[in-house]
C-alpha positions in Angstrom: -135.9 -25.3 255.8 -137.4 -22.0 254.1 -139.9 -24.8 252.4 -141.1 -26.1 255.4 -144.9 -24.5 255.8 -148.0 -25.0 257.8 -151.7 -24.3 257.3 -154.4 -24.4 259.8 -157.7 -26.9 259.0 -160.4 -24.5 258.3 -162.8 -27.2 258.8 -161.3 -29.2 262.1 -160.7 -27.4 265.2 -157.1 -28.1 266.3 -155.9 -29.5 263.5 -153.0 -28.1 261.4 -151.4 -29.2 257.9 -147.5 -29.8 257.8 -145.8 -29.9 254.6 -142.6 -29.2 252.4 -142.5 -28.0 248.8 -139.4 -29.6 248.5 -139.6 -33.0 249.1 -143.5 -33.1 249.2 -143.9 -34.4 252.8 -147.0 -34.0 254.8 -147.6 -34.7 258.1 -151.3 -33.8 260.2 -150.7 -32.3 263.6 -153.8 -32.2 266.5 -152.6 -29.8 269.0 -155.2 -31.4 271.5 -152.6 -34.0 271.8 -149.9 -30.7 273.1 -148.1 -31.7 276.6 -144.8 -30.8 277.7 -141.5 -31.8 276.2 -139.2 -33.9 278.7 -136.0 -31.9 277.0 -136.7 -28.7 276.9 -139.6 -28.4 279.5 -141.8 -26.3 277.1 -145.4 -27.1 276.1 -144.6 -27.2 272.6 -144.3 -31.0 272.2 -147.3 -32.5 270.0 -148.3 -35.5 267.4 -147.5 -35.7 264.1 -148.8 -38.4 261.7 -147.7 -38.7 258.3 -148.2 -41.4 256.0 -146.5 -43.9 257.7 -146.2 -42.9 261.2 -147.3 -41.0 264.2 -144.6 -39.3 266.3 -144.0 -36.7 269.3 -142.5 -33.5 267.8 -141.1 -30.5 269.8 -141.5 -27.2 267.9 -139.2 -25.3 270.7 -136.0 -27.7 270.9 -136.6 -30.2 267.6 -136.9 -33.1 269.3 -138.9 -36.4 267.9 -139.5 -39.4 269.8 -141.6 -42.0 269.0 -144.7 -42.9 270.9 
């Protein structure tokens, strides 16, 4: 997991780069799209798209549903 990094979009607001040095995924996250996770209760539950598909992600608990 220590290759697992993000970067914020200097040039859109809200929007942060996901990606592994690993493997060489990517995934885009807009945190306008935040809300509260139904698991853990926290507001740290946002969209992720990736190349093929967009998802719910929870940052706090790990949780991924689809939308």
């Amino acid at each position: 997991m220590d290759s697992f990094t993000w970067s914020i979009n200097d040039e859109i607001s809200n929007i942060t780069n996901w990606g592994c040095y690993e493997c060489g995924y990517q995934a885009i996250e807009n945190e306008v799209n935040e809300c509260a996770c139904e698991n853990c209760r926290k507001k740290q539950k946002t969209k992720l798209k990736d190349s093929e598909t967009e998802y719910w992600w929870c940052s706090h608990c790990n949780e991924i549903t689809q939308e």
